[in-house]
Structure formats: C-alpha cells, structure tokens
Backbone of each chain as ProteinMPNN parsed JSONL, in Angstrom:
{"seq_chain_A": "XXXXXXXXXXXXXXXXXXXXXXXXXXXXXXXXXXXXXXXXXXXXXXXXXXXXXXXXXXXXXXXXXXXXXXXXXXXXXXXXXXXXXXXXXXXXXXXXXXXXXXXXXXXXXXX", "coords_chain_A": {"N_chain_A": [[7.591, -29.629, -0.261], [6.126, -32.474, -1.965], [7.677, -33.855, -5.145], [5.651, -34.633, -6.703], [3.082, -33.718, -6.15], [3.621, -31.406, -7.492], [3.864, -32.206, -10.208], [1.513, -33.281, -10.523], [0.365, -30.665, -10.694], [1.193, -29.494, -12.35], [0.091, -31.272, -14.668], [-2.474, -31.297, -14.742], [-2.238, -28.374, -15.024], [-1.807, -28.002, -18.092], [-3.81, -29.758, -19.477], [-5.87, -27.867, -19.65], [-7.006, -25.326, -21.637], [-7.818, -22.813, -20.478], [-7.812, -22.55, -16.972], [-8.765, -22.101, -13.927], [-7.44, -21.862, -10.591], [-8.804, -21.858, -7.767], [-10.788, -20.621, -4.857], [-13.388, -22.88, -3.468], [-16.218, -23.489, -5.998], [-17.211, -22.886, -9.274], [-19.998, -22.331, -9.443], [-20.212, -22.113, -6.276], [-18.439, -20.188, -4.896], [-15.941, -20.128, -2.45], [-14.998, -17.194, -1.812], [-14.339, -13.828, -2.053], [-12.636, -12.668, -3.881], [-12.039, -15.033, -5.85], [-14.725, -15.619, -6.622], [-15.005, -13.512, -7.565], [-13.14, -13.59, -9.999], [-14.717, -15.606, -11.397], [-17.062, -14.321, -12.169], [-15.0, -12.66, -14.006], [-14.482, -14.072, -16.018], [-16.687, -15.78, -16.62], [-18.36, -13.331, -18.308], [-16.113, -13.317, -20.006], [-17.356, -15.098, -21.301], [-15.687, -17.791, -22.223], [-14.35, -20.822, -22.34], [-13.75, -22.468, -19.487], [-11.924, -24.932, -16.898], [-11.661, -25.688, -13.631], [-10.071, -25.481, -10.295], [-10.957, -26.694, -6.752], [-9.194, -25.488, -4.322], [-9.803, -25.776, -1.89], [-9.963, -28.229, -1.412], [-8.001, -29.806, -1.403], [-5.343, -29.939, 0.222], [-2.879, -30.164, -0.1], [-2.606, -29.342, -2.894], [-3.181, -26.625, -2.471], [-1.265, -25.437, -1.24], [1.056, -26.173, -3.05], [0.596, -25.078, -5.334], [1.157, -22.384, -4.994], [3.7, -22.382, -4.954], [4.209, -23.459, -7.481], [3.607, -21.426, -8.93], [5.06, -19.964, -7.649], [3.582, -17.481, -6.582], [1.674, -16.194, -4.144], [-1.173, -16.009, -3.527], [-4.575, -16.992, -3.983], [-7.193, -16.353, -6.276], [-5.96, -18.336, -9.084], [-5.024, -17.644, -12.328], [-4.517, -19.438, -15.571], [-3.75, -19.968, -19.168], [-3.615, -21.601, -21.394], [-1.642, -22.985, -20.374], [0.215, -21.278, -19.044], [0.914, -18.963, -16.346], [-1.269, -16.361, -15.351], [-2.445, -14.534, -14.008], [-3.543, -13.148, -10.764], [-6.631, -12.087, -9.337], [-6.774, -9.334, -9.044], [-5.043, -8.433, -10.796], [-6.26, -10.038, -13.431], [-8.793, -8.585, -13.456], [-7.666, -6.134, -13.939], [-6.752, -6.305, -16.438], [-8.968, -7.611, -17.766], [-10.652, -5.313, -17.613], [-8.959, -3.618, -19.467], [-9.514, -5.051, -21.857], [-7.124, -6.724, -22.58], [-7.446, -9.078, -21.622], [-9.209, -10.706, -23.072], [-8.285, -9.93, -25.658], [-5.932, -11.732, -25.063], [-7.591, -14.639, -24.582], [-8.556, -14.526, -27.201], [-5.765, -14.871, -28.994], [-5.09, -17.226, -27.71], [-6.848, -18.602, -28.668], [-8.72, -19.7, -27.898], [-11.638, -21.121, -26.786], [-15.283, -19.965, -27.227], [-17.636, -20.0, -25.112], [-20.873, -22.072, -25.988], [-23.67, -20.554, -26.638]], "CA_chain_A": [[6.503, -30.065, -1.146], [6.387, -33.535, -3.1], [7.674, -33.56, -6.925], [4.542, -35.5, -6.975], [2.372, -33.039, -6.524], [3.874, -29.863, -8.455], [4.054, -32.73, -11.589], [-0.294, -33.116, -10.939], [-0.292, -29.789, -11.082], [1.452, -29.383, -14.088], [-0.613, -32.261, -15.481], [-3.88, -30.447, -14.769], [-2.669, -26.905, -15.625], [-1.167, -28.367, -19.089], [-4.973, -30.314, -19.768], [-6.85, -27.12, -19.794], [-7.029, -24.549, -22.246], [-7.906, -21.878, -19.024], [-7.77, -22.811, -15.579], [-8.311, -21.237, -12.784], [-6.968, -22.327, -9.003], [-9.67, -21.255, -6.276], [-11.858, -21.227, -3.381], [-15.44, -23.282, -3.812], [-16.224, -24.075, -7.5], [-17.382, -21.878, -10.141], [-21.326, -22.031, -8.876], [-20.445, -21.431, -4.938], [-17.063, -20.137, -4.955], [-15.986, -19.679, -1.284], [-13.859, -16.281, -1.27], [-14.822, -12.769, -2.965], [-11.38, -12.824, -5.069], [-12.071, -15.932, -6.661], [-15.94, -14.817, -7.267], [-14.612, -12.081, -8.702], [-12.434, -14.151, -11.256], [-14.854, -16.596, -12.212], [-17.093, -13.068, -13.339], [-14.356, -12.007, -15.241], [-14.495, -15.57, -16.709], [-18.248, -15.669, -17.553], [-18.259, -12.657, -18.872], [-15.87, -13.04, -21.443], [-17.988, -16.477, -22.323], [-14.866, -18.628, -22.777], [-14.612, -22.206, -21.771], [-12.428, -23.153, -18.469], [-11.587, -25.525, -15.86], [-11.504, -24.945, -12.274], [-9.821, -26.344, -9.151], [-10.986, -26.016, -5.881], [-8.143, -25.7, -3.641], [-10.297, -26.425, -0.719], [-10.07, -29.788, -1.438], [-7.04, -30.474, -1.603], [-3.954, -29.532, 0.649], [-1.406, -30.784, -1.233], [-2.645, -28.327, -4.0], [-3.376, -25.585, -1.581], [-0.304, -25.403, -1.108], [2.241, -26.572, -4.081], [0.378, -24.262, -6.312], [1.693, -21.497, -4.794], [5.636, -22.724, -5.108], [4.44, -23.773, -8.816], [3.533, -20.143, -9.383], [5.648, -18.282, -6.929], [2.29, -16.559, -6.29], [1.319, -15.991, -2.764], [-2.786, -16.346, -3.41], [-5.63, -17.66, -4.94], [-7.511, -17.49, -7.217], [-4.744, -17.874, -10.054], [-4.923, -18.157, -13.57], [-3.558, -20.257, -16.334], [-3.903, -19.631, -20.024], [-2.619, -22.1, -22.374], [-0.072, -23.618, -19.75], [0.983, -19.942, -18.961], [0.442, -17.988, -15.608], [-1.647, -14.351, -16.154], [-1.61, -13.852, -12.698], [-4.332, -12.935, -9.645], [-7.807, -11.676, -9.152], [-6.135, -7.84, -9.415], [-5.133, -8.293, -12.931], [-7.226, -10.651, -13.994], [-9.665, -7.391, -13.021], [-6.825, -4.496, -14.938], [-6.77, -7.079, -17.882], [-10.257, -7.505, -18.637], [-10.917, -3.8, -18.325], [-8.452, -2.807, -20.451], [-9.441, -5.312, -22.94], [-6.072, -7.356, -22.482], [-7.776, -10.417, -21.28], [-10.102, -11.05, -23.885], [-7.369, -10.271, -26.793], [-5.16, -12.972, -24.626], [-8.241, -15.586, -25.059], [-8.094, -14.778, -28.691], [-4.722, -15.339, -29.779], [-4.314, -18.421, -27.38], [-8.025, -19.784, -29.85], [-9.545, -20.102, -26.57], [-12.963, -21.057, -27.811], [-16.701, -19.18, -26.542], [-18.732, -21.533, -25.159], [-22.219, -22.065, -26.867], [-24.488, -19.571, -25.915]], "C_chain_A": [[6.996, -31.166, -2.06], [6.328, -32.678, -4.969], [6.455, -34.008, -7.164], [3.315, -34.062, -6.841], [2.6, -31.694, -7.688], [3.347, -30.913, -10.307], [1.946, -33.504, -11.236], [-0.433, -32.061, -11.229], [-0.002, -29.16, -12.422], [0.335, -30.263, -15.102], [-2.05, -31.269, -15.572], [-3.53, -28.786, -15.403], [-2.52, -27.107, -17.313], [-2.811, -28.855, -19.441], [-6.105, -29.136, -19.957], [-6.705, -26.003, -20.822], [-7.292, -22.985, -21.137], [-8.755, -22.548, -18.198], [-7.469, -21.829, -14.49], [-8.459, -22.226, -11.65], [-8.25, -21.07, -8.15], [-10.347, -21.721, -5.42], [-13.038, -21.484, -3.59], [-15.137, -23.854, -5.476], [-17.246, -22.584, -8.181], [-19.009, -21.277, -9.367], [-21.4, -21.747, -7.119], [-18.828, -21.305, -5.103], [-17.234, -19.219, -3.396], [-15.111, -18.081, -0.958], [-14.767, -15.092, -2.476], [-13.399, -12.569, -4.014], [-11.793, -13.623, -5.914], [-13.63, -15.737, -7.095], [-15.987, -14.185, -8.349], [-14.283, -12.589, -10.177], [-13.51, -14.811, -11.979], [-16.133, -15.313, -12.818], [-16.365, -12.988, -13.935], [-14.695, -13.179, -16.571], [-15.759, -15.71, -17.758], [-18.164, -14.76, -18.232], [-17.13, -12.631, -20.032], [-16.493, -14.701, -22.118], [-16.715, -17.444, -22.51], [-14.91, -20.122, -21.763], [-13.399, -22.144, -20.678], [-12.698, -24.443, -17.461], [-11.575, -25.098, -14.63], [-10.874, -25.95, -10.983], [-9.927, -25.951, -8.113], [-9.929, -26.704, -4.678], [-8.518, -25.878, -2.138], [-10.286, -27.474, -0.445], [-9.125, -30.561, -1.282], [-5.388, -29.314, -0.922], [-2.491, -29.197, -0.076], [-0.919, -29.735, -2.047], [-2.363, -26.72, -3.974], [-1.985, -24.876, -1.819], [1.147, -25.209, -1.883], [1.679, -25.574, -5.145], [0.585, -22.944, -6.607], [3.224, -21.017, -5.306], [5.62, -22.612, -6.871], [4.106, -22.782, -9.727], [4.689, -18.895, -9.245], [4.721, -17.363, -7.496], [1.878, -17.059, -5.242], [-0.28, -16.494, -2.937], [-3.282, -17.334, -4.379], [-7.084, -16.412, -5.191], [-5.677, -17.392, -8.073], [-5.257, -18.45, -11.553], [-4.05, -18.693, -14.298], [-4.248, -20.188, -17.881], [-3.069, -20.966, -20.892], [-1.073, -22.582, -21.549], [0.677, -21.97, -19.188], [0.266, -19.003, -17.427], [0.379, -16.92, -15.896], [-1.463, -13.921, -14.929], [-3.436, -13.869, -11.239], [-5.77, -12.486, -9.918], [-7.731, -10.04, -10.158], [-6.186, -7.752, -11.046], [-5.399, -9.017, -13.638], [-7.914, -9.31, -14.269], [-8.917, -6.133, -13.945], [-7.147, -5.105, -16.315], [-8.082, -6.571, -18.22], [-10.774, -5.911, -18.647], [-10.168, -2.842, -19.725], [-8.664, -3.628, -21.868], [-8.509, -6.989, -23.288], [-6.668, -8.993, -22.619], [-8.543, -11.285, -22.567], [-9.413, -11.394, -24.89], [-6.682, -11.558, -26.027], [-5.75, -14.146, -24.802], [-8.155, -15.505, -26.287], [-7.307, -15.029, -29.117], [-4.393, -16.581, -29.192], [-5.869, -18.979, -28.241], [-8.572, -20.29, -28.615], [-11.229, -20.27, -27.3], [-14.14, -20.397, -26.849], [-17.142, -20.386, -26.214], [-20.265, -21.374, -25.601], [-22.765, -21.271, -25.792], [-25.492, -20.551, -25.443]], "O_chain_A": [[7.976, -31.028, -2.791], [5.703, -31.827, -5.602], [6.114, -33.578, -8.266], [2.853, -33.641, -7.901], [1.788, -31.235, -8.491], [2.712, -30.43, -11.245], [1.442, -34.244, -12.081], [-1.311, -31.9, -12.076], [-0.692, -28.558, -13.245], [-0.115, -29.814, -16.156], [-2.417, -30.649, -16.57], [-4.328, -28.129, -16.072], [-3.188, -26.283, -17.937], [-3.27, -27.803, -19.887], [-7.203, -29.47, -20.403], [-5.543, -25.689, -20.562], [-6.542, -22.064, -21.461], [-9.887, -22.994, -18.386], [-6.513, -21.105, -14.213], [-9.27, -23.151, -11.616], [-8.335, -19.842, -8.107], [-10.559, -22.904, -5.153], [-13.844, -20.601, -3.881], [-14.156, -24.429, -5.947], [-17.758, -21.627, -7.599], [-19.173, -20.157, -8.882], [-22.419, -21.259, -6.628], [-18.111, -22.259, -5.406], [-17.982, -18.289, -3.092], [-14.63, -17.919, 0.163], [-15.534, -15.392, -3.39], [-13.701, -12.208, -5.151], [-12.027, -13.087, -6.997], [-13.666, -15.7, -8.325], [-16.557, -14.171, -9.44], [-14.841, -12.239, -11.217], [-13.434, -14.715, -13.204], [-16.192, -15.32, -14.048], [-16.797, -13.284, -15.049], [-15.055, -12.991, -17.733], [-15.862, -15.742, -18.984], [-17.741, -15.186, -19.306], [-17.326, -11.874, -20.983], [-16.113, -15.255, -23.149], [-17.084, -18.148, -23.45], [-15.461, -20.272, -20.673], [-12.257, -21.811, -20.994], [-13.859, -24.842, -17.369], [-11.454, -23.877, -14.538], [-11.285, -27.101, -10.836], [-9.289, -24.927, -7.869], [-9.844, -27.862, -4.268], [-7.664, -26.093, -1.277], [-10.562, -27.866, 0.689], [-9.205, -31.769, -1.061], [-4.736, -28.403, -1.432], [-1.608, -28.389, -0.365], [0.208, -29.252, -2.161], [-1.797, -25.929, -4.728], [-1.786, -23.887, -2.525], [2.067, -24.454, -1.567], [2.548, -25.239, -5.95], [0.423, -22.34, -7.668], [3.712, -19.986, -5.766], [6.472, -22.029, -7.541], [4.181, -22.918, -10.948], [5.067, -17.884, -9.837], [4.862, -16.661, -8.498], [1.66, -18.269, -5.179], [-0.526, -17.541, -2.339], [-2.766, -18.113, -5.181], [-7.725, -15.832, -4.315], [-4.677, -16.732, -7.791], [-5.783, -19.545, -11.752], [-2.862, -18.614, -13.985], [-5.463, -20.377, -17.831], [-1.842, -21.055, -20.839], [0.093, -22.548, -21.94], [1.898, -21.933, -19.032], [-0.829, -18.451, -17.534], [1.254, -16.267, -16.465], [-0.587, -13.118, -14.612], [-4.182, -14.845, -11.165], [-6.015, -12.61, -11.118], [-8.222, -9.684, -11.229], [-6.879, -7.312, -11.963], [-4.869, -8.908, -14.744], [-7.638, -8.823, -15.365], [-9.592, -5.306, -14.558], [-7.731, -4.47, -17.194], [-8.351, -5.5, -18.765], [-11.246, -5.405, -19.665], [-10.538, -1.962, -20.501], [-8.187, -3.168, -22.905], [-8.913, -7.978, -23.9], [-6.39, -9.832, -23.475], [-8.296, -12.464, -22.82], [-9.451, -12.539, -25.339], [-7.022, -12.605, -26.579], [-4.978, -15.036, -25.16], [-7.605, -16.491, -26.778], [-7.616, -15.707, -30.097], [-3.545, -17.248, -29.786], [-5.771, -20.198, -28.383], [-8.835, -21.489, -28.526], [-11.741, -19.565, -28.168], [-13.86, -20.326, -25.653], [-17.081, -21.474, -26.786], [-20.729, -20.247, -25.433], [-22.523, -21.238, -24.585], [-26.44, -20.18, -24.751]]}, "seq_chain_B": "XXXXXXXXXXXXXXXXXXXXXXXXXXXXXXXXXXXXXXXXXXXXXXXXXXXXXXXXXXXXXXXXXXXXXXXXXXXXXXXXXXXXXXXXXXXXXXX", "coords_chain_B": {"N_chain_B": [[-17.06, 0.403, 2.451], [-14.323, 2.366, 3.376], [-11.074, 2.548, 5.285], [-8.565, 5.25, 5.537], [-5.276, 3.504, 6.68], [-4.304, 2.83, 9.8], [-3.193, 1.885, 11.516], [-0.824, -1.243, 13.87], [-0.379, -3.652, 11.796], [-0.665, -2.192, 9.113], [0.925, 0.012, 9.298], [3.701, -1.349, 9.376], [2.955, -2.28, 6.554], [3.634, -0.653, 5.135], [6.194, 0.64, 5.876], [7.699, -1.463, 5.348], [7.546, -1.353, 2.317], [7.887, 1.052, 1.589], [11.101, 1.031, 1.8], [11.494, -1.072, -0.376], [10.623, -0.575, -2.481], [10.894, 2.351, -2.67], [8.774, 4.048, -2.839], [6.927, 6.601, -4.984], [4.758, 6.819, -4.77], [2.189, 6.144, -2.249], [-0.633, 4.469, -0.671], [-2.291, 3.264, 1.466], [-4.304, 1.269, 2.047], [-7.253, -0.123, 4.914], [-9.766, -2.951, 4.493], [-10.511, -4.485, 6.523], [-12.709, -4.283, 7.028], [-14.904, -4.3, 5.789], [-14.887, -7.079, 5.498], [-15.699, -8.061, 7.498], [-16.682, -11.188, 9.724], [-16.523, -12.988, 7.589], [-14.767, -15.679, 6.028], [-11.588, -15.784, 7.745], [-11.28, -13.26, 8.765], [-10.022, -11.298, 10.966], [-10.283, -11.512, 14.058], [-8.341, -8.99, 15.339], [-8.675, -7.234, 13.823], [-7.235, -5.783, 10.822], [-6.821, -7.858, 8.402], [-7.376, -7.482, 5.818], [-6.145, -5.898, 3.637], [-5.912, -3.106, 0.903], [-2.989, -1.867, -1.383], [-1.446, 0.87, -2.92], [0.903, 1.236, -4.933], [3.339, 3.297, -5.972], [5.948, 3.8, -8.084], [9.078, 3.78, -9.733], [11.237, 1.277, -9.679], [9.072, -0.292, -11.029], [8.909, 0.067, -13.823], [8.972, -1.055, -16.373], [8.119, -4.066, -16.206], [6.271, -6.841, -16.085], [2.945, -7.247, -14.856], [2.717, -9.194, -13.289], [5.34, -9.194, -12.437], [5.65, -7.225, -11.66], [3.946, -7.372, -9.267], [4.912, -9.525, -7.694], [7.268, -8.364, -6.775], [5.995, -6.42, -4.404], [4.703, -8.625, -3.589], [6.561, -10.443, -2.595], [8.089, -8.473, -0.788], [6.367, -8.607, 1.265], [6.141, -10.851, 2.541], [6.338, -12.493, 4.767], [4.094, -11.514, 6.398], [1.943, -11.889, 5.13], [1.933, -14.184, 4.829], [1.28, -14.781, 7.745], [-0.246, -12.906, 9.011], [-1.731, -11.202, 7.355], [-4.909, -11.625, 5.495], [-5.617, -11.186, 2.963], [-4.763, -9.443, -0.028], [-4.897, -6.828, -2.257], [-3.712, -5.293, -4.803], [-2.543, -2.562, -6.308], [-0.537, -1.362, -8.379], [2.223, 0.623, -10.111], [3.899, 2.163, -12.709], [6.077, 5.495, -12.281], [4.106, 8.246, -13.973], [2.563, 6.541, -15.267], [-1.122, 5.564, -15.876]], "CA_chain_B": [[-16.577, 1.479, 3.506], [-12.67, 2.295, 3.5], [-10.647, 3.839, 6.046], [-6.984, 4.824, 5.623], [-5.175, 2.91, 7.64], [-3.159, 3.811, 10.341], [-3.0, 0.142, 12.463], [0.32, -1.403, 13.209], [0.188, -4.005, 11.276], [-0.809, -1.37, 8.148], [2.377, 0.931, 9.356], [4.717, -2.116, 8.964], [3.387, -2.5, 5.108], [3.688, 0.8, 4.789], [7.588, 0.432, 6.299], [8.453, -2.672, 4.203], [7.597, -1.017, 0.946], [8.91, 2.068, 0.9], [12.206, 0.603, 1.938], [11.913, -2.448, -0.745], [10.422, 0.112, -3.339], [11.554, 3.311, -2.543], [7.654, 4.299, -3.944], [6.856, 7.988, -4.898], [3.478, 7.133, -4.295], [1.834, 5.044, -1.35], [-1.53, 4.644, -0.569], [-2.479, 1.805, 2.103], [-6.093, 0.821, 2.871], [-7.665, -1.454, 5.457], [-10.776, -3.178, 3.8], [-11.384, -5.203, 6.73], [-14.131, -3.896, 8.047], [-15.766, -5.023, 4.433], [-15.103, -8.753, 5.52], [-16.426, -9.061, 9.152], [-17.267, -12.347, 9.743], [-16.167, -13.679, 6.371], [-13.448, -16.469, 6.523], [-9.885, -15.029, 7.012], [-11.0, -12.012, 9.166], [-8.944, -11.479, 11.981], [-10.74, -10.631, 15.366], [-7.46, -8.324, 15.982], [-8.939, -6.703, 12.483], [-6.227, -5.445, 9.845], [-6.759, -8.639, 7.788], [-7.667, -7.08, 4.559], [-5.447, -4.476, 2.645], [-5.337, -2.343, -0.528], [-2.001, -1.099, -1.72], [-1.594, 1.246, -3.979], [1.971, 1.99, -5.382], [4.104, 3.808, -7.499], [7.321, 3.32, -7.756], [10.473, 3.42, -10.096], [10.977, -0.136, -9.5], [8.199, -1.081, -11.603], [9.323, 0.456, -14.963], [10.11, -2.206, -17.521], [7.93, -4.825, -15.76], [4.878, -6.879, -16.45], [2.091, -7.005, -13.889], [2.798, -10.301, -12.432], [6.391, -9.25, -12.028], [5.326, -6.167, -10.067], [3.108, -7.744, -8.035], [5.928, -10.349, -7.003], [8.178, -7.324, -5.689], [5.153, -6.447, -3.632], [4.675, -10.057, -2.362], [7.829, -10.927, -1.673], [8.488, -8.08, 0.223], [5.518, -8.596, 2.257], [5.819, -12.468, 2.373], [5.944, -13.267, 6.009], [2.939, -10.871, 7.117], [0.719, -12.249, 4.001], [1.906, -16.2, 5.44], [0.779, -15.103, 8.968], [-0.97, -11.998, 9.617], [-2.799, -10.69, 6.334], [-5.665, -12.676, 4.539], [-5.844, -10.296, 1.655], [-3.958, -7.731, -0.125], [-5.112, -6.301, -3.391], [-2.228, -4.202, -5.381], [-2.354, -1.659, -8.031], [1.369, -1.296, -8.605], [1.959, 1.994, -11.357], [5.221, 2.714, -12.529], [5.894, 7.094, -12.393], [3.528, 9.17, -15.67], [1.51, 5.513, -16.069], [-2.276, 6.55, -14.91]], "C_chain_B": [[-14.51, 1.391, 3.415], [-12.186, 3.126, 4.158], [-8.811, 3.877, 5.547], [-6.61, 4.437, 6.929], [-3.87, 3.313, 8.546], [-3.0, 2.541, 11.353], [-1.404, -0.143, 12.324], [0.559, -2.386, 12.065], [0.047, -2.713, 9.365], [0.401, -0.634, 7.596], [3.298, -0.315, 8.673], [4.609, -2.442, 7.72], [4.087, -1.644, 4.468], [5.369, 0.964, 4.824], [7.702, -0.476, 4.902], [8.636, -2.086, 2.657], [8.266, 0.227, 0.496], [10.679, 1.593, 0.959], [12.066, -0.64, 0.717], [12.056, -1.376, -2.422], [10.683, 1.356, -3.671], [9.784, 4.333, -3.276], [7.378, 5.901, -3.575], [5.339, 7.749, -4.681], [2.603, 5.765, -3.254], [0.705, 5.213, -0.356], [-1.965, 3.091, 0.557], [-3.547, 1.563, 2.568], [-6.317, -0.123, 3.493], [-8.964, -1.188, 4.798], [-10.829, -3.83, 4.649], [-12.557, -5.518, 7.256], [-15.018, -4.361, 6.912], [-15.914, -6.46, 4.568], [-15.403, -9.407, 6.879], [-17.075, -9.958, 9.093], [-17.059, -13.249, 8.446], [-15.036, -14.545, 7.091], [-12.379, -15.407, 6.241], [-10.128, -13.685, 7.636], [-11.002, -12.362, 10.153], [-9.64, -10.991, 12.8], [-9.97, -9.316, 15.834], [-8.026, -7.289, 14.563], [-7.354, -6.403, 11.752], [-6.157, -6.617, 9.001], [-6.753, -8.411, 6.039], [-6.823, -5.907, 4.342], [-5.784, -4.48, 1.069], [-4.016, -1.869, -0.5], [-1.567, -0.622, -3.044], [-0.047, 2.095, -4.311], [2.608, 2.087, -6.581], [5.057, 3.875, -7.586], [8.17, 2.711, -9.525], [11.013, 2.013, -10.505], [10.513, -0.801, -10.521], [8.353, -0.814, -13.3], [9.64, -0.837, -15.6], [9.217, -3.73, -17.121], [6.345, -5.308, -15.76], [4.038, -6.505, -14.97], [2.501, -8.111, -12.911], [4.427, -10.469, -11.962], [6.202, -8.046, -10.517], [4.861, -6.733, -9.099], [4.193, -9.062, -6.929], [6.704, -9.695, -5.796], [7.484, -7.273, -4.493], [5.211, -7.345, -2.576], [5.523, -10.254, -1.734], [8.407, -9.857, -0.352], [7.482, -7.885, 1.399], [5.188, -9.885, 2.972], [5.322, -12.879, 3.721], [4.578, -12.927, 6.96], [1.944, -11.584, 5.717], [0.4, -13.981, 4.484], [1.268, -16.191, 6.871], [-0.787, -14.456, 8.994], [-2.239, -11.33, 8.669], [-4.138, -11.663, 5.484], [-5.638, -12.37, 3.172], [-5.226, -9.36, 1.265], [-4.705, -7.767, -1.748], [-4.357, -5.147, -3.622], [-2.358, -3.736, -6.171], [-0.959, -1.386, -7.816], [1.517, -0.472, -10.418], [3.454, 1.927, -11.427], [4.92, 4.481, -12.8], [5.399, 7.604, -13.796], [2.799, 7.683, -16.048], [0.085, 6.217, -15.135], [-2.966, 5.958, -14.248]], "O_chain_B": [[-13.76, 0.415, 3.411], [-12.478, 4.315, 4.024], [-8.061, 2.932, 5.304], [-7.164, 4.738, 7.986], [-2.827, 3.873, 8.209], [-2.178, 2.929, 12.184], [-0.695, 0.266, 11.404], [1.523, -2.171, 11.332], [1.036, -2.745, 8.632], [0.855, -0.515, 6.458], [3.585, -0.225, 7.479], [5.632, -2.896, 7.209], [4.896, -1.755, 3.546], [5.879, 1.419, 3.799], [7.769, -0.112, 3.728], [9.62, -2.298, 1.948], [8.935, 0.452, -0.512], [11.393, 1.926, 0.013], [12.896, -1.476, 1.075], [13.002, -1.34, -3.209], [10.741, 1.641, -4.867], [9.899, 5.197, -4.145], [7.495, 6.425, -2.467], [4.718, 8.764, -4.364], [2.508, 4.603, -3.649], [0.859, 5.91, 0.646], [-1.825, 1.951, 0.113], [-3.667, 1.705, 3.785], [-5.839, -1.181, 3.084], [-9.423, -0.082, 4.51], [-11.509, -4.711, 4.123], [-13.156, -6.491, 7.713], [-16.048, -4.902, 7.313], [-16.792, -7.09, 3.978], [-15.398, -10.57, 7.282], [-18.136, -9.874, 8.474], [-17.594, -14.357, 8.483], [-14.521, -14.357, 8.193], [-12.18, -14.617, 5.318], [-9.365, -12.801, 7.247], [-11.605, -13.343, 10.589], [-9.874, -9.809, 12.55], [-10.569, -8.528, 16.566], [-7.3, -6.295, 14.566], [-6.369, -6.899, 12.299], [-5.003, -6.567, 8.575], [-6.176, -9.134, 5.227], [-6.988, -4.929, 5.07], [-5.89, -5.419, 0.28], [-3.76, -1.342, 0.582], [-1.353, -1.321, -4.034], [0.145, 3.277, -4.026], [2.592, 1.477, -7.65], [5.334, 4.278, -6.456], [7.94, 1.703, -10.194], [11.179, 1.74, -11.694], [11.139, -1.73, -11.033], [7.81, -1.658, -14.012], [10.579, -1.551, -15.248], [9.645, -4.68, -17.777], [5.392, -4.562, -15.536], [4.425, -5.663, -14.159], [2.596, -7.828, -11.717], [4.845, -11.444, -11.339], [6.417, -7.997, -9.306], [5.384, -6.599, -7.992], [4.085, -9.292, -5.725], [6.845, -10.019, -4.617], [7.953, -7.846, -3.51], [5.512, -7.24, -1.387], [5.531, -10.296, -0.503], [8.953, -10.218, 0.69], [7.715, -7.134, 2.346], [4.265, -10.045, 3.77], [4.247, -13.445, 3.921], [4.098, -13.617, 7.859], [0.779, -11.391, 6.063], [-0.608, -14.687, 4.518], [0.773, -17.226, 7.317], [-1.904, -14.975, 8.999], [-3.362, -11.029, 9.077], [-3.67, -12.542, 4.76], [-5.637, -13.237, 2.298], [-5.026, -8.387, 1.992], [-4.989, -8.851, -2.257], [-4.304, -4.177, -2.866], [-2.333, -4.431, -7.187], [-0.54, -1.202, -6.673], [1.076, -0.874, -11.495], [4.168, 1.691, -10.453], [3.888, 4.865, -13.35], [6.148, 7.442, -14.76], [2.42, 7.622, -17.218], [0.104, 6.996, -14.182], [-3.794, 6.536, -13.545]]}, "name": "protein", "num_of_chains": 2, "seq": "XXXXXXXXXXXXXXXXXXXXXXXXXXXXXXXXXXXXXXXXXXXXXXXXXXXXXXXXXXXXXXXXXXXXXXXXXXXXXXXXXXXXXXXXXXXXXXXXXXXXXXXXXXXXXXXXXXXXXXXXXXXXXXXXXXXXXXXXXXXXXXXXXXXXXXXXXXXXXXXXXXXXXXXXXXXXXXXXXXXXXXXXXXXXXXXXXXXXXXXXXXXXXX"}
C-alpha cells in the first residue's frame, strides 16, 4: 500500500470531528453493519463525516492497514479509532458512546 | 433465524480459537442464512458468523484490543472465506 494513500487517510480522518469508513453513504448505505452504525450515529444526533469505501480501492483497502482492523464500517472520534459496528453497538448501549461524543465536544446537530 | 453451526468452515473457527484463546466459553453461529442473496453471501453458505467468547485472554483489555486477538487469529479465513463475523468477546465473571 502507497504512503500516499494511508497519509489521505490520515488527512481525512484528522478533518473530521467523527468519521465513519463504510459501505454506500449515510442515506443508502450498502451493507447491514454499516446501516447499523450510521443508526447508532443518528441516534445519538451528533455531526459526522462519512466515506464510502466503495469508491475508492485505494481506501478500501489502506484503511484497514491504517487501523489494523479487518472490516468496515470503522469509526474515528477525534483522530482516534473506537472500533467496528459490534462496539460501536456495546458502546452506545451501555451509554459509552455518547459520554465519548461528550468529552471529545462533539457537537448535536440542529434539530 | 440462527442455527448453531456445525459446517467446516464454522469447525475450523471454532479450532483456531480455542487454540489462540484457550476460551472457557465458545459459542459459534452461522447467520448466513439471514443474508441470502445479499452481497458477500457465499453460494457454498457459511459466509456469515457470530462468535461469542470468553476467555482469560481478554482480561485487562479494551474492546478493540479483544477483537484484534479474534481477528488476527482468524485473518486468513475473514481475507478469503468469511464476509462477516460479529464478536462479543467477555473476559471470565464479566456478563
């Protein structure tokens, strides 16, 4: 894998306040994992980014190495991997996720 | 619908983990009968797993570390053969 791509994907995960890596885009998201996530997402109302890794090989691909994480979707917090669909899914039940948008000042988005 | 799974490729997660994890508890589901015809399901079926372990191992360790152990020791069947795995990963007395 090009340095060239891992250093876009840094650029893009670094530009977002939360980002998530997945399949489709937030309004047709192609996979039931990444579905899943971008519920968790809405539901806690907070603002993110999204990349669909359908689009892009390169990304498909290097975003895996730039996780050492096998899938997609994936999250990103403040420059920080949380992790998969799974515990995206343990998080927000237990709460976790939500406090984690709060202390990184993740903002709501207007109702 | 969920069946336990008793397929080979299922057995061979089932192999890999207790040997990586040594897990006191191991639970292995095929889900892919939930994704017929979806992308990523395998005509040979077994494409979709749950795994549900417990394991020693995991003591001391966030979520995204557990779930690494997991991966990694499942790496080359997740790069070929699996489309999906979903992991609850417990360490022993968590609930």
């Amino acid at each position: 894998m090009t340095d060239d791509v891992q250093a876009r994907i840094a650029e893009t995960v670094n530009a977002h306040d939360v980002l998530l890596f997945m399949k489709g885009s937030p309004l047709f998201p192609q996979c039931g994992f990444s579905s899943r996530a971008i519920a968790i997402l809405d539901h806690l109302g907070v603002e993110y980014g999204s990349v669909d890794v359908l689009q892009d090989q390169g990304i498909r691909q290097g975003i895996k190495q730039y996780s050492d994480w096998p899938t997609i979707p994936q999250l990103y917090v403040k420059g920080e991997f949380v992790g998969g669909s799974d515990i995206m899914m343990e998080m927000y039940e237990t709460g976790e996720l939500a406090e984690l948008m709060q202390k990184a000042g993740v903002t709501a988005k207007a109702a | 619908m969920t069946t336990t799974a008793t397929g080979p490729v299922a057995a061979e997660i089932r192999q890999r983990l207790v040997s990586a994890l040594s897990p006191t508890q191991l639970v292995v589901t095929d889900d892919s009968a939930k994704h017929r015809g979806h992308a990523g399901h395998d005509s040979r079926g077994e494409s979709h797993f749950t795994v549900e372990v417990e394991s020693a191992a995991f003591v001391g360790l966030n979520r995204v570390a557990r779930q690494r152990l997991v991966n990694r020791a499942l790496a080359d069947l997740l790069a070929e053969r699996v489309h999906a795995l979903a992991i609850r990963a417990t360490a022993p007395g968590e609930e």
